[in-house]
PLY file of the C-alpha trace (Angstrom):
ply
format ascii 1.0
element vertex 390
property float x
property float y
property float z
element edge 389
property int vertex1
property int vertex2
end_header
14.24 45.41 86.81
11.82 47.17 88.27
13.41 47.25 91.76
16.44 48.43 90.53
14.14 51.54 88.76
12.78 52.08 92.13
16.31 52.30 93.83
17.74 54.55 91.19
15.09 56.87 91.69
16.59 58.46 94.87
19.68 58.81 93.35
18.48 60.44 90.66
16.80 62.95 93.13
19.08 64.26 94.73
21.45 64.81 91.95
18.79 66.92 90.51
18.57 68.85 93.34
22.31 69.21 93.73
23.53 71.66 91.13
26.93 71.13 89.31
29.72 72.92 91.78
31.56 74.37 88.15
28.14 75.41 87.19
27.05 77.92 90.04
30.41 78.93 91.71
31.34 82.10 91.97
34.11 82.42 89.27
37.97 83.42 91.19
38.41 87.08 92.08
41.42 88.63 89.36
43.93 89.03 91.74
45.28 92.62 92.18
47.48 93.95 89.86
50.91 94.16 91.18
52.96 97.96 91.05
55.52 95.99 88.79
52.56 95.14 86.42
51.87 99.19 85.90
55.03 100.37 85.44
57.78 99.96 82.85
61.62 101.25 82.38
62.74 102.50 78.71
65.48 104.27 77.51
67.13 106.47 74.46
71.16 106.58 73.52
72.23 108.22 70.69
75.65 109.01 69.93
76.60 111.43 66.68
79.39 112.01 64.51
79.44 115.18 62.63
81.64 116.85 59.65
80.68 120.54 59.54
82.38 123.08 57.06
80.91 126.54 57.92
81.85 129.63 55.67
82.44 130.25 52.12
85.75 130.74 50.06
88.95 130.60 51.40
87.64 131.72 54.68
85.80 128.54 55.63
86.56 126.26 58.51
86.23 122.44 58.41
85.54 120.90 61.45
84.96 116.99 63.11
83.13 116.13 66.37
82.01 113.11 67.75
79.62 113.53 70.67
76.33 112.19 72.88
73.05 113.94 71.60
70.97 112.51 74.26
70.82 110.06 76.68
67.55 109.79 78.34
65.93 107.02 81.02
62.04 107.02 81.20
59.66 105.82 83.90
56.21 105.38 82.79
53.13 104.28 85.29
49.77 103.20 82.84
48.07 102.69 86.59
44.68 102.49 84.78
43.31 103.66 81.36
42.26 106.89 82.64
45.66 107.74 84.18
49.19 108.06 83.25
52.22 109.25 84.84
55.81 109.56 82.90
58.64 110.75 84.03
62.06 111.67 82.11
65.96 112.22 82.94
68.16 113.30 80.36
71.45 114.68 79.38
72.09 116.20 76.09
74.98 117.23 73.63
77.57 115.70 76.16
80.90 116.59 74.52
79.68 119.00 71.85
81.08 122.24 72.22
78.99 123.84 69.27
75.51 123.58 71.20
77.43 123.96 74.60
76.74 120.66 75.75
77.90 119.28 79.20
77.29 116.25 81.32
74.31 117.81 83.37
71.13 115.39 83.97
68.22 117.00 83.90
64.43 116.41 85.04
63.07 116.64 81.35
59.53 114.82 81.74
57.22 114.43 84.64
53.71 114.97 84.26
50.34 113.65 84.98
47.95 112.46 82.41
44.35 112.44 83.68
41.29 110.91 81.53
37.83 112.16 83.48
36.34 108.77 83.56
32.88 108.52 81.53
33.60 112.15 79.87
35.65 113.61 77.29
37.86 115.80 79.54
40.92 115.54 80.32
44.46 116.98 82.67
47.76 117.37 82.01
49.94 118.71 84.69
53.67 118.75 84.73
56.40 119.80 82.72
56.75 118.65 79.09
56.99 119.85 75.68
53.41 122.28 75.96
51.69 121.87 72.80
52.23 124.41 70.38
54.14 123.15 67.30
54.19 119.28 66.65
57.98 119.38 65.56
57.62 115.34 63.89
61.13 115.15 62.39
62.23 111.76 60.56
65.79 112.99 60.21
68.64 113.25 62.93
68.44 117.31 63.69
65.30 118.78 64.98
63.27 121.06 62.62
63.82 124.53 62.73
60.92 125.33 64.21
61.11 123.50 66.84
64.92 125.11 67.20
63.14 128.55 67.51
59.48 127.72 69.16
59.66 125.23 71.64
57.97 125.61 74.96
59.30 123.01 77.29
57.83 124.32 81.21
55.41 123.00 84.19
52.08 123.71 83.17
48.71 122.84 83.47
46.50 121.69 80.19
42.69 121.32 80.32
41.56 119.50 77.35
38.28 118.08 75.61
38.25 115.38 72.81
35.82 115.54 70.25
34.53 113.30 67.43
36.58 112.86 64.39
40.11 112.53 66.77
39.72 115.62 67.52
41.24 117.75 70.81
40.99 121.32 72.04
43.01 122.46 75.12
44.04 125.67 76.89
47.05 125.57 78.64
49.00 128.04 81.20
52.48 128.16 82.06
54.57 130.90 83.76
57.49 132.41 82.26
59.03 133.17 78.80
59.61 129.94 78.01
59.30 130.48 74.45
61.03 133.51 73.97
63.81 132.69 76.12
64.32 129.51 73.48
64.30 131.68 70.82
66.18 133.81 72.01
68.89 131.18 72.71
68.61 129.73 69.60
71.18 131.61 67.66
69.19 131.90 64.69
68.06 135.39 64.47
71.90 137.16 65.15
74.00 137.56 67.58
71.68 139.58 69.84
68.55 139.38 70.45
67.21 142.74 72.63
63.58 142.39 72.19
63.22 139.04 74.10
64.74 139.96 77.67
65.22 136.49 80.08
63.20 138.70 82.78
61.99 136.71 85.61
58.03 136.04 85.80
55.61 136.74 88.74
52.82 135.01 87.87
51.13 132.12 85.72
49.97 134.55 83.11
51.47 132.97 79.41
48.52 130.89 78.08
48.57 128.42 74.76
45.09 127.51 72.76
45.39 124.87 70.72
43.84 122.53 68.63
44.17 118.99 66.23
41.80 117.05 64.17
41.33 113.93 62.00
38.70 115.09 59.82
39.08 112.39 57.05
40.09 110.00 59.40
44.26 109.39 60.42
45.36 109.64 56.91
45.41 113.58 57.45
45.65 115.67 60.36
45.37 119.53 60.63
46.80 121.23 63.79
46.47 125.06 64.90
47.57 127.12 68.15
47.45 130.48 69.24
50.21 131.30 72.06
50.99 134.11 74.20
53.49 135.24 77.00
54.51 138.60 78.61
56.68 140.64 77.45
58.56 143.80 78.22
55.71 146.30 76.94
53.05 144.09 75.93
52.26 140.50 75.18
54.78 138.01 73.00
51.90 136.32 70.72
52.28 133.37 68.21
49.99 131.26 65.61
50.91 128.36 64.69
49.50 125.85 61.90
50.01 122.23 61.17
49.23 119.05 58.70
50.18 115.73 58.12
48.90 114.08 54.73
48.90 110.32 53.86
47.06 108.67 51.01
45.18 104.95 51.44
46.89 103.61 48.54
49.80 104.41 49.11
51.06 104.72 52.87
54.72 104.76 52.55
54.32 108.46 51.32
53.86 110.45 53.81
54.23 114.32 54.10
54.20 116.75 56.77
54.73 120.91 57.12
53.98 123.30 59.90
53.99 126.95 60.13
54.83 130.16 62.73
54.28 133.32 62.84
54.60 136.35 65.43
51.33 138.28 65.56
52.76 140.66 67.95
56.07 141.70 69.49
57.98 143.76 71.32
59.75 146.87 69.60
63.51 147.36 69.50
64.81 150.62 70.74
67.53 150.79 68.67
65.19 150.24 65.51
62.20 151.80 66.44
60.14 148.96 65.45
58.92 145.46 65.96
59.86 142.83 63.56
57.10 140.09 63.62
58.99 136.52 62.13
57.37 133.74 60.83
59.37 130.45 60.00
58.07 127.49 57.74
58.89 123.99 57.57
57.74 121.06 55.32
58.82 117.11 54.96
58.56 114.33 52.46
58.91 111.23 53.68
59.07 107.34 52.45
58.56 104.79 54.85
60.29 101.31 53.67
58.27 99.89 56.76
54.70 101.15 57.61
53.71 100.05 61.40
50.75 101.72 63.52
52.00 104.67 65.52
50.82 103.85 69.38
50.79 108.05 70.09
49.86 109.91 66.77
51.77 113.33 67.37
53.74 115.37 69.60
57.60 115.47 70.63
57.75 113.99 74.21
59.40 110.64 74.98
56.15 108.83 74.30
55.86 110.01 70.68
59.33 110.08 70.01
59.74 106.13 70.81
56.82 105.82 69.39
57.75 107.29 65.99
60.98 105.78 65.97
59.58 102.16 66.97
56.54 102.77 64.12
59.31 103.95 61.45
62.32 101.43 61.28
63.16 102.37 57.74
62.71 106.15 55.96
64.41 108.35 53.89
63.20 112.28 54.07
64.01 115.59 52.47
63.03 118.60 54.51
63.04 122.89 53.30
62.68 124.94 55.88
63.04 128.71 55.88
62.84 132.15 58.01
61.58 135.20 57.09
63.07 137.91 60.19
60.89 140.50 59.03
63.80 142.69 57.93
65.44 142.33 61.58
69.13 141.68 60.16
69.60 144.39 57.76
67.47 146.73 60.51
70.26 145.74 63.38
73.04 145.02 61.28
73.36 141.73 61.97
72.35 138.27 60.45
70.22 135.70 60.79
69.43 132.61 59.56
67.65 132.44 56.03
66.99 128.66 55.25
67.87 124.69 55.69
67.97 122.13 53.33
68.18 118.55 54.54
68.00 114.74 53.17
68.33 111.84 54.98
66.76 109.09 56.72
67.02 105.91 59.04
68.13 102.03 58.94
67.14 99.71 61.96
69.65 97.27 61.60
68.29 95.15 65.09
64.81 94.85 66.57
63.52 92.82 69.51
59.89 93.68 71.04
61.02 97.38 72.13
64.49 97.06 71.77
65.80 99.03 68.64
69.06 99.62 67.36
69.38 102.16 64.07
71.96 104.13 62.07
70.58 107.19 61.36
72.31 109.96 58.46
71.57 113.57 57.29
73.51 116.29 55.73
71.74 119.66 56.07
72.90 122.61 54.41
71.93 125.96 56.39
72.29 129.47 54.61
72.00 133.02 56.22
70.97 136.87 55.59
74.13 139.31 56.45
73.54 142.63 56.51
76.31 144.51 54.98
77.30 146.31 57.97
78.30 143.18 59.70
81.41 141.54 59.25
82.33 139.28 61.91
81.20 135.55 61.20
78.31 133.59 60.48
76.56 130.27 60.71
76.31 129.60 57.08
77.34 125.61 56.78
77.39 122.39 54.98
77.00 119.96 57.75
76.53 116.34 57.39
75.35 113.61 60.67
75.61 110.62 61.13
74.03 108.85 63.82
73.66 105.76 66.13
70.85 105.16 67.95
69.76 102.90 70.78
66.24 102.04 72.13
66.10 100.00 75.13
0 1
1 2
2 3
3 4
4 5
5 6
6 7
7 8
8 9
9 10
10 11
11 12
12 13
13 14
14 15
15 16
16 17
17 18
18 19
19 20
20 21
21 22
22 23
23 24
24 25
25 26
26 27
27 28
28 29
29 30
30 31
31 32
32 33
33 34
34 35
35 36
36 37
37 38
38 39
39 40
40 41
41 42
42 43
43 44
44 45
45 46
46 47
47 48
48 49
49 50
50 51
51 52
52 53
53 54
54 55
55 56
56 57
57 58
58 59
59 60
60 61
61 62
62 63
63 64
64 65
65 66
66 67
67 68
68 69
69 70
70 71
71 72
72 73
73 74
74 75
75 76
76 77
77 78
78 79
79 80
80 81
81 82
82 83
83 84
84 85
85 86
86 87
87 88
88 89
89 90
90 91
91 92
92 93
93 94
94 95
95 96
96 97
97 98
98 99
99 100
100 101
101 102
102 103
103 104
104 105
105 106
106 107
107 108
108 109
109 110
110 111
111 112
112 113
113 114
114 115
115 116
116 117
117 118
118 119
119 120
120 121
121 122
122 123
123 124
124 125
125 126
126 127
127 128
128 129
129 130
130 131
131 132
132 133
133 134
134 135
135 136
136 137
137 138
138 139
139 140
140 141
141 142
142 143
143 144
144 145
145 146
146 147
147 148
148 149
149 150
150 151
151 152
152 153
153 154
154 155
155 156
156 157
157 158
158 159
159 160
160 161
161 162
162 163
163 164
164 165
165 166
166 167
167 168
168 169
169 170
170 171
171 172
172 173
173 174
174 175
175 176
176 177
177 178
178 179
179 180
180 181
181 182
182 183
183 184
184 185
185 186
186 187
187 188
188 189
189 190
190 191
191 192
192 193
193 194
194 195
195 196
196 197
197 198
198 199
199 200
200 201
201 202
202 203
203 204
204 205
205 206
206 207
207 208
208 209
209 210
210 211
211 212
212 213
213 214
214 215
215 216
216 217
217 218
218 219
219 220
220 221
221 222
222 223
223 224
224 225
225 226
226 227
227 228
228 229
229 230
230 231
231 232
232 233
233 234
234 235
235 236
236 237
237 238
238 239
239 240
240 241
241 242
242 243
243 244
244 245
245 246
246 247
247 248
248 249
249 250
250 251
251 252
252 253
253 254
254 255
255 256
256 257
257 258
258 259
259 260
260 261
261 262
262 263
263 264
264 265
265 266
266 267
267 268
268 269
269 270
270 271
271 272
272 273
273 274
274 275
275 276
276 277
277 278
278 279
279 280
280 281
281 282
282 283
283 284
284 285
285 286
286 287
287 288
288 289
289 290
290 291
291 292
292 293
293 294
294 295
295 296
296 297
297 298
298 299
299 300
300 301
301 302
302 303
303 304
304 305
305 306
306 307
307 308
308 309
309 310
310 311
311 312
312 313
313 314
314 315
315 316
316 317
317 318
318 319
319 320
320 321
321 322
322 323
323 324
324 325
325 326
326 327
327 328
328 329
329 330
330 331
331 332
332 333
333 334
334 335
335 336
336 337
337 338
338 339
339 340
340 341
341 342
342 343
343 344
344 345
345 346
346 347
347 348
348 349
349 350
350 351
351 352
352 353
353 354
354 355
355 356
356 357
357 358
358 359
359 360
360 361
361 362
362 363
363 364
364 365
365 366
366 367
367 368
368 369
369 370
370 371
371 372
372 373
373 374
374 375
375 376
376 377
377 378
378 379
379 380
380 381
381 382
382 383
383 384
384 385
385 386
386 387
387 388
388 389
């Protein structure tokens, strides 16, 4: 026995001195992510079908379309956490000859989304919806607000994120983005003289803006200050935001937002200004409550994310629009208020792929001056809508 010890004992040794191989190799290297890995294809269709009878009395019109609202194809790049890049085609109101819609494809995203690494800065550069305005809409027509304020244009937006989910940012832009939209909107009249489509020299309109989670993501406050030449002076906006939820009970959910002109150019043939402000505000019920991947905003990442986050709702919306007494100054009309109820059934649902019948009727009422007399947009409208997310 004891020669057998005395053999073992070499044995024994050297497999002391021999570390484990699984013990002290070097674990494998991750191998490198692949391009294919950081970016994904998506995609929006959404075909409407709308009744509209504008008019009152025996002079109203009746009228049926059927039409593409949008068809958009997305290419997003998440190359690492600190940076994004999406980019956006799309072609809207194809066959709907009340918004002038045609078959044109159009670059409607591409930007750059740049984290600083290890601060709380951050880049945006490209073209997008800028943010001013939030414009979250549960129903199948956009809000108002967003019909009169949105500033879709290349710019560049420094921002810094703060405790509490909270994010300043300047941004500048060149143009009249937003005044052009408005002024295209065909909600404040026929004409529109104090918001000329003059070309711009220079990267001189500018947009300050802010949001916040004070309480945490069951209410959000939002605020922007906005500003682009104009003819004699400078075209400036506020704007004001909030989006309420309570703990117990998260299938409420309300939302309102708020513009107003601080300054703007006077009309000749009035011999004044006439400063507008517009108002918006939306109850909502959420049959299905999911986590929202991107909180707020209207570009395609939101958008998908809202729909995705809200497969089931049903929402009433008032919005109105004070024109600061431009109709009855101009002889003209504009548009006074919207009423709209609706909502949203997903009715198929595979990892991202969504498939949803969407409804609203929206009533829209105007301000006619009594010197006018030709026609106006006064309607009883009612969409329905089917909606694809691929």
């Amino acid at each position: 026995m004891k020669g057998i010890c005395l053999l073992a004992l070499p044995a024994l040794a050297l497999a002391l001195a021999v570390p484990a191989p699984a013990q002290n190799a070097p674990s494998p290297a991750a191998p490198p992510l692949k391009w294919t890995d950081t970016v994904s294809l998506s995609g929006f269709l959404a075909g409407d079908a709308r009744w509209r009878r504008a008019g009152e009395g025996a002079s109203a019109v009746t009228t049926t379309d059927l039409y593409l609202r949008a068809f958009e194809l997305s290419v997003e790049a998440d190359v690492r956490d600190w940076l994004q890049a999406t980019a956006v085609i799309n072609s809207e109101y194809i066959g709907d000859a009340l918004n002038a819609g045609d078959s044109t494809v159009v670059v409607d995203e591409a930007h750059l989304d740049i984290d600083v690494p290890h601060t709380p800065i951050y880049f945006v550069l490209g073209k997008r919806i800028q943010p001013f305005g939030l414009f979250e809409s549960y129903l199948v027509t956009d809000l108002l607000v967003q019909d009169l304020y949105e500033t879709k244009a290349v710019g560049l937006t420094a921002g810094l994120k703060a405790p509490g989910s909270t994010d300043i940012s300047v941004t500048a832009y060149k143009g009249h983005i937003r005044s052009d939209h408005m002024a295209q909107s065909g909600l404040l009249g026929p004409e529109v003289p104090d918001l000329p489509e003059d070309p711009a020299g220079r990267v001189d309109s500018w947009i300050v803006s802010a949001l916040s989670s004070p309480i945490g993501d069951d209410w959000r406050i939002s605020a922007g200050l906005a500003s682009e030449p104009g003819a004699l002076g400078r075209q400036t906006m506020f704007n004001v935001g909030s989006y309420l939820s309570f703990p117990f009970h998260e299938h409420l959910e309300f939302n309102a937002e708020f513009m107003k002109a601080l300054r703007r150019d006077p009309v000749p043939a009035a011999g004044r200004s006439f400063r507008e402000s517009a108002f918006s505000v939306t109850a909502a019920y959420l049959l299905v409550t999911r986590e929202m991947k991107d909180q707020s905003g209207r570009n395609y990442r939101a958008r998908k994310s809202r729909r995705l986050a809200h497969p089931a709702v049903l929402a009433v919306r008032f919005e109105a629009l004070d024109d600061d007494g431009r109709a009855e100054a101009l002889g003209a009309w504009s548009v006074k208020d919207r009423i709209c109820a609706g909502g949203r059934y997903t009715f198929y649902e595979h990892e991202n792929v969504e498939a949803a019948l969407g409804f609203e009727y929206r009533r829209q009422s105007v301000r006619v001056s009594p010197a006018f007399a030709g026609p106006t947009p006064s309607a009883h409208e009612f969409y329905l809508r089917f909606g694809l997310d691929f």
